[in-house]
C-alpha positions as CSV (number, residue, x, y, z in Angstrom):
1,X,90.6,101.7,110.2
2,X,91.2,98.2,108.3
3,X,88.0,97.7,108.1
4,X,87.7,100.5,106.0
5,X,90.5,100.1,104.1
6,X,90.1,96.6,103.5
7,X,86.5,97.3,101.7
8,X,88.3,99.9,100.0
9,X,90.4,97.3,98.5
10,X,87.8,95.0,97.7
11,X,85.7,97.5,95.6
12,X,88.8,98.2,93.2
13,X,88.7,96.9,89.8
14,X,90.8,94.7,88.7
15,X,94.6,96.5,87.3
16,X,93.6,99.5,89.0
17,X,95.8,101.0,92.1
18,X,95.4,102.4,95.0
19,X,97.7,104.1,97.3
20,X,97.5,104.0,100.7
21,X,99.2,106.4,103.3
22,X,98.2,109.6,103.3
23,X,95.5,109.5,106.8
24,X,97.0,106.4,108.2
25,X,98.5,107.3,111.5
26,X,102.2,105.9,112.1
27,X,101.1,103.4,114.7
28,X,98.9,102.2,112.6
29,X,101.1,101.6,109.2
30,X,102.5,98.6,110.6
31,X,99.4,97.0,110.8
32,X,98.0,98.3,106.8
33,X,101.3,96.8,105.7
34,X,100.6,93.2,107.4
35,X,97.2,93.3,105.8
36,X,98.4,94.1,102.3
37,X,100.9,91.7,102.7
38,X,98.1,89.0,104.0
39,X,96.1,89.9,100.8
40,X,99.4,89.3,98.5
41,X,99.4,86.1,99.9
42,X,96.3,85.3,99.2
43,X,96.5,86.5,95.6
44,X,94.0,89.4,95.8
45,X,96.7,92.0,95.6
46,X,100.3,92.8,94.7
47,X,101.9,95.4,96.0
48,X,103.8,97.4,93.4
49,X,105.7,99.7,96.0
50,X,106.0,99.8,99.8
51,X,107.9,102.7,101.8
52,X,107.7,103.7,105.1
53,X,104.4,106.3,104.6
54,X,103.1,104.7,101.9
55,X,101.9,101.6,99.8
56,X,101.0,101.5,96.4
57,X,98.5,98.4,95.5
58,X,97.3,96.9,92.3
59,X,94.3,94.6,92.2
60,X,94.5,91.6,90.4
């Protein structure tokens, strides 16, 4: 599953979003959040909005 969404990040354009949620079992969330905030860090994303179902990303 990060697999997936982790190439799913890496094919965005930069400025455009991507929300990510909607599929991603509960158990899992925890870890999609500690990978977008891994990629913040690293200055490949910024994460515009984070709740508890859902994170919106930008790619810069």
């Amino acid at each position: 599953m990060l697999d997936k969404i982790q190439t799913k990040i890496e094919s965005l354009n930069t400025g455009k979003k991507l929300i990510l949620g909607a599929g991603i079992r509960a158990e899992e969330f925890p870890k999609v959040q500690s990978l977008c905030e891994s990629l913040q860090e690293n200055g490949l994303i910024k994460i515009v909005n984070a709740q508890q179902t859902a994170i919106i990303i930008e790619k810069v």
